[in-house]
Every structure is written in C-alpha cells, then in structure tokens.
N, C-alpha and C positions, 0 to 999 in steps of 0.2 A: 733570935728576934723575940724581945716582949710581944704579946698578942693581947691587948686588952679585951676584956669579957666585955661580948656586946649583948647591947640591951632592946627591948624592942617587942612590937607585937605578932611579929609572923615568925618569932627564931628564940633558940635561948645561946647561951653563948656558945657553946662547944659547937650548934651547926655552923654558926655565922665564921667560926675558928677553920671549920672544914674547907672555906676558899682559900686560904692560905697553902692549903695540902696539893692541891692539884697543881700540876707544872710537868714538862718533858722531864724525861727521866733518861732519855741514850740520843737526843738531840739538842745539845750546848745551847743556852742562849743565846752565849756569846758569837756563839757562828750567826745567830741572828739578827745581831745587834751589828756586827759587822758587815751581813750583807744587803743591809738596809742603808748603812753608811757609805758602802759603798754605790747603791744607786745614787744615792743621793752626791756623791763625785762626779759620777756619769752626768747626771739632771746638770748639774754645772756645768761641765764642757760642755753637751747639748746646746744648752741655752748659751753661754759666751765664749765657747770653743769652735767646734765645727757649724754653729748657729740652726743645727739641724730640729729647736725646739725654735720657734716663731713667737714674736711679741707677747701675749698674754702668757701662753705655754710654758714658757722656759721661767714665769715667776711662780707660776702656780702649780707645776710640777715640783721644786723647789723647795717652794712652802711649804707643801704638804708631805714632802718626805721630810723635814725639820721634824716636822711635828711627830712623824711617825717614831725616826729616832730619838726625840726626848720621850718619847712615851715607853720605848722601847729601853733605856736608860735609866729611868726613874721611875715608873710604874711597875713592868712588868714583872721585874725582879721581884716585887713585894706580893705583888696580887697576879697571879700570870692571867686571868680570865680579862680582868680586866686591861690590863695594857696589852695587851693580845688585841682583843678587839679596837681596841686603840689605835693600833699600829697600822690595822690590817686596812683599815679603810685609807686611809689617806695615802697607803702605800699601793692600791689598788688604784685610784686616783689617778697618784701619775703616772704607776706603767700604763693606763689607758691615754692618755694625753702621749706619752711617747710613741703608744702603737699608731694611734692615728695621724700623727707628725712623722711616721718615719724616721725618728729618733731612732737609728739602730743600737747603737754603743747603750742608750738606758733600758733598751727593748729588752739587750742580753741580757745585761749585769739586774733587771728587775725581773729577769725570767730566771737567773739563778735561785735571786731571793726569795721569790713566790714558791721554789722547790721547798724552801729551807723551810717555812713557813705554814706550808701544809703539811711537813713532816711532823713539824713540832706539833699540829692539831692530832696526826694520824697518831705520834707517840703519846699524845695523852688519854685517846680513846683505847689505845692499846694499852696501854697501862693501867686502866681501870678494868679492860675485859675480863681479866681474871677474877676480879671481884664481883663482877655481876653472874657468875657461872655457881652460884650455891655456897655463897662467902659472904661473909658481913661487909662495910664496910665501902659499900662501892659511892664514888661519886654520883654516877648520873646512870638511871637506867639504862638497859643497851636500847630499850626501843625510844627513850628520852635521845642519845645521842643520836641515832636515826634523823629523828625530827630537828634536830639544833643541826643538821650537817643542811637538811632540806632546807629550814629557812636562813639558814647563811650564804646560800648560793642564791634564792630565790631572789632573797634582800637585798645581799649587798653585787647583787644583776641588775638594777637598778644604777648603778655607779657609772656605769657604761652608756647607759642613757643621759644622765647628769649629766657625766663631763664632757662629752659632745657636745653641750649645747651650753657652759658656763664654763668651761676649764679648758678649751680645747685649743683656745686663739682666736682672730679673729673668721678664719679663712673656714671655718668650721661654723663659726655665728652666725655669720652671714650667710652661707647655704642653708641653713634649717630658718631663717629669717627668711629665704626665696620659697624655702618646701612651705613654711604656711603662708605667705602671701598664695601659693596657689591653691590653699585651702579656702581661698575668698578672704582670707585678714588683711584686707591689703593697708589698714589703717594698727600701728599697733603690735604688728608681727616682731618687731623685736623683744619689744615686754613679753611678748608668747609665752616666746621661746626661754626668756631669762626665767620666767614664771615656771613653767615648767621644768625646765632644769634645777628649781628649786624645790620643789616639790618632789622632784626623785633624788633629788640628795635626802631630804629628810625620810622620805620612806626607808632609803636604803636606811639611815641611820636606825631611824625608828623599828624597822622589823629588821636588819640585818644585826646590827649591834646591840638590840632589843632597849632601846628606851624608851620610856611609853609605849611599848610593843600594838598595845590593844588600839589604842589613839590609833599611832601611825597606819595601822593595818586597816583600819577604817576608812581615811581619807586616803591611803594606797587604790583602796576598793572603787571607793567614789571619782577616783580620776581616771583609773583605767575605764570605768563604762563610759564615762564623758568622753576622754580621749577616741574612744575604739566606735562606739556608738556616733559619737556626735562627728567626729572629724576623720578618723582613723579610715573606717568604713569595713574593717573586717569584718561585721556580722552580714554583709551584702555579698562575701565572697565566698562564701559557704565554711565547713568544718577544716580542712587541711591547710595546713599552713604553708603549704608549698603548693596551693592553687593558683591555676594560671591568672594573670593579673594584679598578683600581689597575694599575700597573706593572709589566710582566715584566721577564723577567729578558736585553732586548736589552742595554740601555743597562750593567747590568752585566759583562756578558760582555766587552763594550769593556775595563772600566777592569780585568777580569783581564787580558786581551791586553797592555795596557799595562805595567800593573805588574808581567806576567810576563816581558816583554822588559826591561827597564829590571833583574829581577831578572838575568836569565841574563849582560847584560853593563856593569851601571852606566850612569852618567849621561853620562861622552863630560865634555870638555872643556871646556863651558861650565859650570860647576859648578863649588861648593863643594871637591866631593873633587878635581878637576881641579888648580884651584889648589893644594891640600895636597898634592895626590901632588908633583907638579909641582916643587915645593916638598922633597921628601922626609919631609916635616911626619907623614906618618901609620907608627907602628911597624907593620914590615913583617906581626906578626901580625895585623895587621890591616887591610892590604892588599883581601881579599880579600873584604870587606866593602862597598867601595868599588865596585871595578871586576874584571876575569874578569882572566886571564892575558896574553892578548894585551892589552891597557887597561894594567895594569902595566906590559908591555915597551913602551909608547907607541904599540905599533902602529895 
C-alpha cells in the first residue's frame, strides 16, 4: 500500500504513516469481520424471524450493524484505529437493543463478536507492550493505553443509556416517557427523553470514539450535573451508590473525573481526533476542541 506523506501542523509525515502500523497481529480480522456479519444475520431473524426484536428495534439494530460491517470492510483494513472505533459503536448499539428485547439468538452471536473484538483491542496493546519496556518505537505509552482503555469504557457506557431511550423500540420509550413524567414533565416528556438520548449518543461518540473529545466532555459534564442535580436527585442520597432508596451520587462522581480529565487534555491518540489531527484534517480553530496544547505540538 502507497502511504502518502502527510502534511500538516501537529505531525510530519513518518508520525501520521505510524497509524497505518498498528493493527492485531495473532487476532484475524477477518474472524471479525465475520462475526460482526454474522450478528448482523441474527439482527435479521430477530427482527423478521422469531420477531424477538419489536418495531423500532429490529430496524435500528440492523442499521447499525450495516454500518459497523462496511466500516469493518472498508475502513478497518487500511487504518485499523480508525474502523475499529467505527465498528465498535454501533456494534455496541445493537447488542444493547437486543439485551433489552430479549433477543437471545443476537444476544449470543453479539456476545461471541464482542469476545472477538476486545481481543483484537487486548492484541494490540499486547503488541505494543514490548516496545514500551526500554525499546524504541512504541505506539502508545503503557500509561497512554491505561487511559484510552478508561475512557472507552467510561464513554462509550454512555451507549446503554442512549439506546434505551432512542434505539430500544417503543415499549422501552414509552416507560422512560412515564419515568419523567413522574419527574413533574408531565408536558413534554417525550422530547425528554429523545433529548437526552441524544445527547449520550454524542457524548459516547464524542469521548468514547474521541471526536471533538474536549467539546463533548464538556457538555458530557454539564448534563450529568443537570441530570443528577436537578432531576436525578443522587446528590440528596448520600455517597454510595447502592444507598437505600436508590443511588447516590459514588458512581457519578467517577464519570465527572472522567470526563473532566478527558476534558482538560483530549482523547490521546487512539482516537478519531488523533487520526484528523494527525492528518492536519482539523482547521486549526479548532484545534482546541480536540486535544490541549501540548496534544497539538504531539507531545
């Protein structure tokens, strides 16, 4: 593969060449690409097989494993970071729509895939290990990979929220449309909800698959105090989140910590904005959005 010398203000060409290098190295793609296809046979029967996926569900389960498999197809093979994260959201997506529909048949065959899928993450941190042990050459620090494992789970945790309340069907809309109507929205409660559900899609994308990483972690920030503060009510239920009456406010504190680092310095290199910086792909006013100053000078 030709690799054009890229040009740009945070890279010279041999770093921006160095995405090309990373990829599994004892975990086939193709086993991935295949078991991505194959939920996505399952999502079909689901949906107009045993009907076990419900009205909304069974298209948007569907759709978003398409998408994962053309990314998975045509992306991945060239830039693995990039169709990696690609793949992994919307494949995430629908095994959460089938766990909540009781879809069993996409439940398994996406609980295979997700095996296949965090191995290929584990084989490329394992593949890089040795290089960061007093060796040139390492992709991503070990305590850089640390932190890209933390905000991948943190972020695209998020998705789970999301698709409950935009991806789930109806029978799923309509109970979190009853949960805030008894938060007093009794005018309204379905925009809530679609509102919301929108808003942790893009966080997930934003900090999980790090586009605009800094943005998204910001108004990540700014909704969970609203949420939790204003409606949620776990700062009234003390620290533990398995306080009687419901959930304090432990388990959110986390995903501010989270979100608030991720805000102060972007996502790091495995990432969406990584590749576009990388790239010189993003105008520089907006830069800053992305990743802090040292993150721009590549440091």
């Amino acid at each position: 593969m030709n690799i054009p010398v890229l040009q740009g203000d945070t890279v010279d060409g041999a770093y921006a060449r160095d995405y090309y290098l990373l990829r599994p190295t004892r975990v086939p793609h193709r086993l991935a690409t295949l078991s991505i296809a194959a939920a996505l046979v399952a999502a079909v029967y689901c949906g107009w097989g045993d009907h076990s996926l419900p009205d909304f569900a069974a298209w948007s389960s569907t759709l978003w494993l398409v998408v994962a498999l053309v990314s998975a197809l045509l992306i991945t093979p060239r830039v693995f970071t990039v169709g990696y994260l690609l793949s992994l959201l919307p494949f995430l997506i629908a095994w959460r729509v089938a766990a909540m529909n009781g879809a069993l048949v996409l439940q398994w065959v996406a609980s295979i895939a997700a095996v296949v899928l965090l191995l290929q993450f584990i084989d490329c941190v394992a593949s890089d290990w040795p290089r960061n042990r007093g060796r040139p050459g390492a992709w991503l620090g070990t305590l850089l990979w640390q932190a890209t494992l933390v905000r991948l789970c943190f972020g695209l945790n998020e998705l789970c929220h999301s698709t409950e309340k935009i991806f789930a069907g109806l029978g799923s809309f309509h109970h979190l449309e009853q949960g805030f109507q008894g938060l007093g929205i009794t005018h309204g409660a379905g925009l809530f909800v679609v509102l919301g559900g929108l808003i942790e899609l893009a966080s997930a994308i934003s900090v999980g698959l790090g586009l605009f990483a800094r943005l998204g972690a910001l108004v990540s920030l700014v909704y969970f105090l609203v949420a939790t503060v204003g409606f949620g009510g776990e700062w009234s239920r003390g620290y533990a989140w398995a306080s009687p009456g419901g959930g304090g406010w432990e388990y959110v504190m986390m995903l501010l910590v989270v979100f608030g680092g991720v805000m102060l310095t972007g996502a790091g290199k495995f990432s969406l904005d990584g590749w576009l910086l990388q790239r010189g792909a993003v105008p520089r006013p907006l830069v800053p959005l992305c990743t802090n100053a040292e993150g721009a000078r590549g440091e």
